[in-house]
N, C-alpha and C positions, 0 to 999 in steps of 0.2 A: 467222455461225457456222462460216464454210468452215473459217476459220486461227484458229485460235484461240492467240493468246499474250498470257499472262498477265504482266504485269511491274511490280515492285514496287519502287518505287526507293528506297535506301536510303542513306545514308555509311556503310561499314562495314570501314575501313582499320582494322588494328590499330595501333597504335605500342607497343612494349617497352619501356618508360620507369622506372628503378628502379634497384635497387644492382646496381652490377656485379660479377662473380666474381674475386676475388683467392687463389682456393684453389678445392680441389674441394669441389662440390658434389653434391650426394647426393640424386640425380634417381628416385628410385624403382631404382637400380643402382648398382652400386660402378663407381668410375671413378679410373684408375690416376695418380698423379702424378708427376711429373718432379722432381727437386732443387730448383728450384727454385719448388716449391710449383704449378705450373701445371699446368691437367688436361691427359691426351695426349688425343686425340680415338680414343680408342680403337674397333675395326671394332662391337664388341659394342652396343657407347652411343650412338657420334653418327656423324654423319656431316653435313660439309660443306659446305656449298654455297657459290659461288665469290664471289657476289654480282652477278655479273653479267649476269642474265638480263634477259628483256623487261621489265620493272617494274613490272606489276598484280599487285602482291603481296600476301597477309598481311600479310608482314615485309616492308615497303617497305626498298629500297638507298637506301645513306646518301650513300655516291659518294664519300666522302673518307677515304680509308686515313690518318686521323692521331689521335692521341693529345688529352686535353682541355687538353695543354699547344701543341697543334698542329702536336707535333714526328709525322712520319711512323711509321705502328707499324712495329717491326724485331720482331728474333727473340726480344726475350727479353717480350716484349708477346703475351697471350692471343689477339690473333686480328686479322683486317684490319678494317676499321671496313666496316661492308656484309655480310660474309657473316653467312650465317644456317647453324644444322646443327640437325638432327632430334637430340634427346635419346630417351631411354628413361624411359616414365613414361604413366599413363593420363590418358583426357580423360573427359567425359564425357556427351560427344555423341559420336556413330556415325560415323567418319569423318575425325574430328579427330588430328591428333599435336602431339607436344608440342616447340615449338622456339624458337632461342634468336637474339635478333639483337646482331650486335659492334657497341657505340658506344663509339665513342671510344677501341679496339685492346681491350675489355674484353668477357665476354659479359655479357648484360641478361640478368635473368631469365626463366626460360623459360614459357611460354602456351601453352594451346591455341592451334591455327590450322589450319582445315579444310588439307586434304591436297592438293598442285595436280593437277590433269588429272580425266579420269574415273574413276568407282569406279562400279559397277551396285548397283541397290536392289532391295532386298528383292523377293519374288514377292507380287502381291497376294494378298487373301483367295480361299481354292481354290474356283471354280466363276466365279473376277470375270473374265467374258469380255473377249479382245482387243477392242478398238474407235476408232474414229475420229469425225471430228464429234463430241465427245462436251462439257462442258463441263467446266472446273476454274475454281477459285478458292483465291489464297494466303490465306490467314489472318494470315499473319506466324510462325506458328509447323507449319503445319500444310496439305498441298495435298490439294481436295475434289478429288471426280473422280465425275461423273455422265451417263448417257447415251450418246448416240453409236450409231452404226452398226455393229452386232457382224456376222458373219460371215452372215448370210441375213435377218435383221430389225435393229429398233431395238430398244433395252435402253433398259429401265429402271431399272437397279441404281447405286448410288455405293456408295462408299468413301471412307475418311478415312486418307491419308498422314504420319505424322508423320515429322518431316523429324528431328530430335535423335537417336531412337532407332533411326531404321529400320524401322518397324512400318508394317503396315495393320489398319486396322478396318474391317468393311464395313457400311454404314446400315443402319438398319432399311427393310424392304420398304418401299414409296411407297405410297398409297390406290388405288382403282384411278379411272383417270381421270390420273395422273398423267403429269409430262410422260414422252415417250420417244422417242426415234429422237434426230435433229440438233438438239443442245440446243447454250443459250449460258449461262453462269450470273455470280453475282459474291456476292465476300463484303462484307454490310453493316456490318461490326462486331458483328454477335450470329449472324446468320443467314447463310446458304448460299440465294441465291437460283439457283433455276433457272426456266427456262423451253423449250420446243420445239416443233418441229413439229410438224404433225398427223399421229399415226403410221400413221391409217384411212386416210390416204390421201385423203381427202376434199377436203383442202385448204380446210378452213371453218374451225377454231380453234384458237390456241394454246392451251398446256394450262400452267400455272403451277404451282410450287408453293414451299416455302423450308422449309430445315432449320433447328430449333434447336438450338446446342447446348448450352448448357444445358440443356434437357429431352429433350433427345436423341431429337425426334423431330419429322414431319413437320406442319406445319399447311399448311392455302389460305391460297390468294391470291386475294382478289375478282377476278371476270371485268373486262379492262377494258373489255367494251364500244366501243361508237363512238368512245372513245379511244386502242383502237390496235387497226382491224384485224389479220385475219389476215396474218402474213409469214413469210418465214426470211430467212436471211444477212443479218441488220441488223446494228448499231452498239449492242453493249449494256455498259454501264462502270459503277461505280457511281461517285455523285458526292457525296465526301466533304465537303460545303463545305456539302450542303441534305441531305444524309444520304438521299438518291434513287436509286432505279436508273433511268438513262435507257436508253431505245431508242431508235432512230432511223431508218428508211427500211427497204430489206429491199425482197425480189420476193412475192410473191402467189400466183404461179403461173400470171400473166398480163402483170402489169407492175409496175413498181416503186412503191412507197407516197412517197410527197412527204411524207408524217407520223411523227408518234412521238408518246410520251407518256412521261411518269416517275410513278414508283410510289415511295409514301411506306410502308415495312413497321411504322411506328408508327402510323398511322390506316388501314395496308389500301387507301387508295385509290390511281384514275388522277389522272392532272391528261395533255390534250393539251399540246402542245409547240406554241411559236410557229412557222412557217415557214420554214424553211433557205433563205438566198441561194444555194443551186446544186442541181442536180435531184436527182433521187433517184437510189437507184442501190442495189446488190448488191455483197458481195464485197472492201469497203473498207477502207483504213485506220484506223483505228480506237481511240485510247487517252484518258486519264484523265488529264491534267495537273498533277493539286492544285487547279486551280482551273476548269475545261474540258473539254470533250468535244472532239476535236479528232478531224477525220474529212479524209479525203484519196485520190480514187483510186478503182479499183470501175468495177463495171461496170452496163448495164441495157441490154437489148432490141440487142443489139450493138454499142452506142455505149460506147466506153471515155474515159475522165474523168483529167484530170492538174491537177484544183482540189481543193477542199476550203472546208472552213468551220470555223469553233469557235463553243462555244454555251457561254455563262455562264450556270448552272440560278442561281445569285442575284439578279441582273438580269436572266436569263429573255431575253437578246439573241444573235442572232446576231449573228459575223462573218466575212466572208468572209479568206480567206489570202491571203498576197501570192501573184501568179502566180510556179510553180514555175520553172526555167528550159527552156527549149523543151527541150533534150536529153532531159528526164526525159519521154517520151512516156507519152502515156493508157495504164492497164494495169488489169489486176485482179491479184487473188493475190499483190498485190504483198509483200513479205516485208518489219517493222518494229519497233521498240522506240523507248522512250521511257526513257531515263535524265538527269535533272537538268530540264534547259530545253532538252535538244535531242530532236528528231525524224528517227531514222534511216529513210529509202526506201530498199531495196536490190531486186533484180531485179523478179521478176511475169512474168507473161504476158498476151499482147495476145489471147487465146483462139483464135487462128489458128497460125501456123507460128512467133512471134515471141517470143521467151524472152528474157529481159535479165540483163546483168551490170553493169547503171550504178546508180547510187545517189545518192541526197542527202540535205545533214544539213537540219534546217528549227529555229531558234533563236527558242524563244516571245515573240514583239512585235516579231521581229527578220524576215530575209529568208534563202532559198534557198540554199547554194552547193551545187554539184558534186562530187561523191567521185570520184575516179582508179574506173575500172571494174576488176572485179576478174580478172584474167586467168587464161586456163586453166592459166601454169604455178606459180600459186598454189594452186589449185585447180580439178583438173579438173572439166568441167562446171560451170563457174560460174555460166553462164544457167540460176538456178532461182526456182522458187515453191511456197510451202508450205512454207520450211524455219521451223526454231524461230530467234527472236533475240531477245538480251537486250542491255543495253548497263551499263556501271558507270565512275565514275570519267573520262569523255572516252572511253571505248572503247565497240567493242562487234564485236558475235561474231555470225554467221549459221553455221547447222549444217545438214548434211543439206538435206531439202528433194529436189522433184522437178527433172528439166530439159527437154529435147525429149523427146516422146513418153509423158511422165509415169515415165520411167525415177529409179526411185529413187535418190540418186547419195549415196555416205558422203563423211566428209570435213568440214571446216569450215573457216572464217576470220576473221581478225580484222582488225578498222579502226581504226587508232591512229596521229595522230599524222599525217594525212594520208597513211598508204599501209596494202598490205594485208602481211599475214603468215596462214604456215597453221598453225593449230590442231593441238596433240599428239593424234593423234588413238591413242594408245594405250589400248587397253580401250574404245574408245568405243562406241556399242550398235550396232543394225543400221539401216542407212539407213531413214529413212519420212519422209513427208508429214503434215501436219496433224495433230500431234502438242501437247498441253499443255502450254505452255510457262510456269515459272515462278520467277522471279527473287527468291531469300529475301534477298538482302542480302550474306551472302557468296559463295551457288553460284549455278547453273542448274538446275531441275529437269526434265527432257525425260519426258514417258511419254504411252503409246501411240501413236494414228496409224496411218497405211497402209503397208504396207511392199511388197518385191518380191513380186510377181505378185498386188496389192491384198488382202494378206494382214493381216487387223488385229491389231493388237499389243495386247499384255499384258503391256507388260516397260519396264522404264526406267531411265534412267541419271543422275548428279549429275557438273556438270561444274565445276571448282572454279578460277578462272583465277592 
C-alpha cells in the first residue's frame, strides 16, 4: 500500500481519417479566405503546429510533406502533411480542444483530442482532507479515492473523480468499523474494493469493505479468516480473467506473511492462495497483466529482493521470473508501470544511504534488459522513489517522487526509444511522494500524496503526453 499506482492500459491513439478541407470551414468561427479559396490560419482561429515534435501524440506526425499524388506540398496546397493546428470550437469533455491533422498537404477533419502537458483539476469535495497511503481505483471512466493518512490520523472518507467533466462527488460516510488509515483498493467491474490497516493500532485485523455503484452505497465484505492474516503493504490487483481480488504477502508488524488469498465479491468469499516460489516480503512491485499477478522487488526484515514471481488465479500456478540482470540491485519503493507486455523498474531505495537512477524494461514470457540510467542533467535528482509512473504506446514517464533524505524533488521524465528526455513540466503540481496514480487511456491522473515538509495533499493534476 506504500506506492500506490494505478495503471490501465489502453490503445488510444487517435487517427483523423475523412474528407479533407478544399475551402473554409466553419469551425464554430468565422475564418478568413485567401483568392484562392484557402483558409489563412488566422491568430483568432488556429494555430499551428510544426509537426515535429516528440511523437506521443493525439495527432500522430505523418513524416511526409507530400500530396496523394506524391508530389511535395508547395504554397498553393493547404498545409504540410504532419502539422496539426488547434481550431476554435467546443468538446465536450473538460480539457479537450479541437484540432485538425494535414494529410496529404490537406487538413482532415477536426476532433476532439485532450490538450498536451499539464492542466490542474478541479478541488475536491470541501472538507475531503489532504492524504497519502490512501487507496484509488480507475473505473475506465471515473478515479475512486479512499483513505489514507491525513494530517494527524487515518481517514475514512472517499470520493468519486470524474475524469470527462472535472467534477468530484464525495461517498457516502462508510459503517463504522470500516476500513481507515493505509488502505489499498481495486475496481471490480461493479464495485470499488477497499481494504486497510488496522487504524486501533492493534495490529490484529484488516477491516474490508466495497462500494456500489449502482446503489450507491457501502455493503461488507466477509471476514477472511485463516485465509489472510493480518498485514499491510501487500500486492493487491484485481484479476480480470477469475473476476478476483488477489492479495499477496505484506509485513504483520513483525514479519512478512509467505500468504495471500483472493476474494470472489459474487459469492463474498476467501479462497487461500497457493505458495509463492520466492519469500515474502513488503513494499513491492506489483501489477495486473491481463492475464497475472506479477510481483518483483520489496523488501522484509532488512533483506532487500531483485526476483519476483507471476501467479495465473486460472491455473492457480506460480512462476518464478527470469533473473533480473545483476545491475538492477535489491530495492524497495522501487518506482513502475506496466503498459502492453512490458514491465517498467526505475529507481527505489535500498532503505539505507542508496537511491537509484537505473531501470529496466521486463517483456512478459520474454527476459530483462537494461535502460541507460537517467542522468541528473535530465533530470535533476533522479535517484528517486515514490514517484507516480505510467507508461502508453512503447513509452513511459516517471514524475516527481522523493530522492536522498526523502527531499521531495518536482520535475519528470520520459523513456522512449532507448534514451531519456525531460518532461514539460509547465503548470505541473507540486512535488510529492506516494501519490494515486492513474492511467485513463489518453492522460495521467496524479492526486494527493506527501509533499514538502510531509505535508498531505489535496490537490491534483492531469498530464496529457
Amino acid at each position: 500500500m506504500r506506492r500506490l499506482s494505478l495503471l490501465l492500459a489502453a490503445s488510444t491513439t487517435v487517427l483523423l481519417l475523412g474528407a479533407s478541407l478544399n475551402a473554409c470551414m466553419n469551425l464554430d468561427a468565422p475564418t478568413a479566405c485567401q483568392t484562392s479559396g484557402r483558409c489563412e490560419d488566422a491568430a483568432s482561429d488556429v494555430v499551428v503546429d510544426s509537426g515535429t515534435d516528440s511523437g506521443i501524440d493525439a495527432l500522430p506526425d505523418v513524416g511526409t510533406e507530400t500530396s496523394e499524388s506524391g508530389v511535395p506540398c508547395g504554397p498553393s496546397d493547404e498545409c504540410k502533411t504532419g502539422d496539426t493546428r488547434t481550431v476554435v470550437g467546443s468538446c465536450p469533455a473538460v480539457g479537450d480542444v479541437k484540432q485538425q491533422l494535414c494529410d496529404a498537404c490537406k487538413w482532415a477533419l477536426a476532433a476532439c483530442v485532450p490538450k498536451k502537458g499539464w492542466r490542474p483539476m478541479a478541488a475536491p469535495p470541501s472538507g475531503f482532507a489532504g492524504r497519502s497511503e490512501h487507496a484509488g481505483a480507475w473505473t475506465g471512466t471515473d478515479l475512486f479515492v479512499y483513505g489514507g493518512i491525513g494530517t494527524s490520523s487515518g481517514l475514512n472518507t472517499g470520493a468519486r473523480y470524474e475524469f470527462s467533466t472535472d467534477t468530484w462527488q464525495s461517498l457516502p460516510a462508510a459503517a463504522t468499523g470500516a476500513p481507515a488509515g493505509r488502505s489499498a483498493g481495486a475496481w471490480t467491474g461493479k464495485e470499488f474494493f477497499v481494504w486497510s490497516d488496522d487504524p486501533t493500532g492493534a495490529l490484529s485485523a484488516n477491516r474490508f469493505a466495497r462500494y456500489d455503484v449502482a446503489g450507491s452505497a457501502w455493503k461488507s465484505v466477509a471476514a477472511p479468516g485463516t485465509a489472510l492474516p493480518y498485514r499491510y503493504y501487500a500486492a493487491t490487483v484485481f484479476a480480470s480473467t477469475t473476476s478476483e481480488v488477489l492479495i499477496w504477502s505484506g509485513f504483520d508488524g513483525s514479519k512478512c506473511r509467505s500468504d495471500g488469498a483472493s476474494y470472489n465479491p459474487a459469492t463474498d468469499a476467501w479462497t487461500a492462495l497457493p505458495t509463492a516460489p520466492i519469500d515474502p516480503r513488503a513494499n513491492m512491485v506489483h501489477v495486473w497483466t491481463g492475464t497475472e499477478l506479477l510481483v518483483w522487488g520489496g523488501d522484509c526484515d532488512g533483506i532487500k529482493y531483485a526476483d519476483g514471481a507471476r501467479y495465473n488465479p486460472s491455473t492457480k500456478v506460480w512462476t518464478k521470473l527470469p533473473a533480473a540482470p545483476v545491475e538492477l540491485e535489491p530495492r524497495r519503493y522501487a518506482n513502475f508501470a506496466f503498459s502492453g507486455s512490458m514491465l517498467f523498474v526505475y529507481g527505489g531505495w535500498d532503505g539505507g544511504f542508496n537511491y537509484y537512477n537505473d531501470g529496466a524494461l521486463y517483456t512478459l514470457g520474454g527476459t530483462w534488459s537494461l535502460v541507460p540510467k537517467l542522468e541528473t542533467t535530465v533530470l535533476p535528482g533522479a535517484d528517486r522513489f515514490g514517484a507516480s509512473m505510467w507508461g502508453h504506446d512503447g513509452s513511459f514517464w516517471v514524475w516527481s517522487g522523493s530522492s536522498g533524505g526523502g527531499t521531495r524533488r518536482p520535475g519528470g521524465a520520459r523513456y522512449s526509444g532507448s534514451s531519456w528526455s525531460a518532461m514539460d513540466i509547465t503548470a505541473e503540481p507540486s512535488p510529492r511522494d506516494a501519490a494515486v496514480t492513474a492511467w485513463t487511456g489518453k492522460s495521467s491522473i496524479v492526486w494527493g500524496g506527501m509533499g514538502s515538509g510531509a505535508t498531505r495533499l489535496a490537490d491534483g493534476a492531469i498530464f496529457t503526453p
